[in-house]
Phi, psi and omega in degrees: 000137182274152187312184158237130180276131195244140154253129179258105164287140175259128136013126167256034170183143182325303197271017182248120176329154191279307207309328191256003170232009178265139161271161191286324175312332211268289196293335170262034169234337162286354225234353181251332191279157200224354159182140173297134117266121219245176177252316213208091203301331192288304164341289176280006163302307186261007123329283168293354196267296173326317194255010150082030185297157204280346209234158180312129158290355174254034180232357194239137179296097184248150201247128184274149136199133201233220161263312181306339174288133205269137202317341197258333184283003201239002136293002150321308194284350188264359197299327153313313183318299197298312185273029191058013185282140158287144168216164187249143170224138192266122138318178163251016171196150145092183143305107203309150166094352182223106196055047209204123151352296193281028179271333193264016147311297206278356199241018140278331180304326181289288210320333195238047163076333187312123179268172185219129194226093181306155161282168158246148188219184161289116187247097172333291198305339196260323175304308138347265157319342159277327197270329185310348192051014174269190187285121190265318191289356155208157200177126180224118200313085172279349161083179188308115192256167188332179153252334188271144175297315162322321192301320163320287166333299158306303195257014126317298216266326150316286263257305238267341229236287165302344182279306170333282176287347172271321200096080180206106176279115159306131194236122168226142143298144147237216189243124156327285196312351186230044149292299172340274173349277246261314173282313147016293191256346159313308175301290179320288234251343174273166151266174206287346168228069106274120214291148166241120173264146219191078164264143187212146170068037209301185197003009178254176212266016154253024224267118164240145177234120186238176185202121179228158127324147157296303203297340165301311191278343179271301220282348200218155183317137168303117140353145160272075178213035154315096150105340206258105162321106176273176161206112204261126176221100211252156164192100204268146188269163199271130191315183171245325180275010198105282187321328189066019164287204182227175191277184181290150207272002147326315182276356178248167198261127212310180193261332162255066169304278175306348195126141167266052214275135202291166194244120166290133180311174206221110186311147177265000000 
């Protein structure tokens, strides 16, 4: 019979104890596995060493799989599985399998039978969406939208068009070094009473979660979430003509409101 493939949430952040956002079921089943599959080996080293695994580290297996791994290598990773061993697969934060490398693990694993059987952990996105006061009863991940800007824009304003007619609150990511950038064109590309959440640092002791209007949010200072994990999140009221337009272009904020700080490619 082949192993169970288990997703292990990680901590989202250095400074939060594996003991205090891990339920004791989750750590004691990474704490009986003997191999991993990781996004990052030093990373999960020191995950695991924090999470008081029982064995030497230089006895616990770690298997990489990242954005560098090329899609034919990553059946390779299930062999442990085939030959019956349990194994664990790790984010490099949060919950594996969600904006994360490792979902295409988990869909070879269906594919050969294999079963999977998530932990419970800390999820940024959910956590995010409980404290926001947005719509929790419908609601959707879009995950990284372009870098380039005009591409950007557009699909802010896509996003901002469907959160209106559906009631449906949106959940966006960047890379920290590009929050700035993001809120940036949120402002800009929205109206003015479409609600913004700005969560940083989610379950950690630097952790802020905010809910503004745009027209709120152009009056007060750029967020402290330089550089910082974010989770940018809209819900936007339904137009008053109907249309799903957007208001007169009076109302938004000119594009360099923030600066003009150059926008960096987006590692592949």
């Amino acid at each position: 019979m082949p192993g169970t493939l288990y997703l292990i949430p990680v901590p989202l952040g250095e400074h939060s104890p594996p003991a205090g956002v891990l339920a004791p079921d989750t750590l004691n089943q990474l704490q009986r596995l003997k191999t991993f599959v990781v996004e990052h080996e030093k990373t999960a080293r020191h995950f695991l060493k924090a999470a008081s695994h029982p064995l030497p580290i230089q006895q616990i297996r770690l298997m990489p799989l990242n954005e560098h791994t090329a899609a034919n290598d990553v059946a390779a990773l299930l062999q442990p599985l085939l030959a019956g061993e349990d194994i664990g697969l790790m984010s490099e934060a949060g919950c594996p399998g969600v904006a994360d490398p490792g979902a295409a693990l988990v869909a070879l694993a269906h594919d050969r039978g294999i079963t999977v059987r998530p932990l419970v952990g800390p999820s940024s996105l959910l956590l995010a969406l409980m404290a926001s006061g947005l719509n929790g009863q419908s609601f959707a991940f879009s995950g990284y939208l372009p870098v380039e800007a005009a591409s950007r824009e557009q699909k802010i304003r896509q996003l901002e068009q469907r959160s209106a007619s559906g009631n449906e609150t949106q959940l966006l990511i960047e890379t920290p070094y590009r929050n700035a950038q993001l809120f940036a064109a949120l402002l800009q590309a929205c109206r003015p009473d479409t609600r913004i959440t700005v969560a940083t640092d989610v379950s950690l002791p630097s952790e802020s979660i905010v809910t503004r209007s745009v027209e709120k949010w152009r009056t007060v200072p750029l967020p402290d979430f330089d550089k910082r994990p974010t989770v940018f999140l809209l819900l936007a009221v339904a137009a008053r003509n109907g249309s799903g337009q957007h208001g007169k272009a009076e109302n938004r904020v000119k594009p360099n409101h923030f600066g003009g700080a150059s926008r960096p490619r987006r590692k592949p």
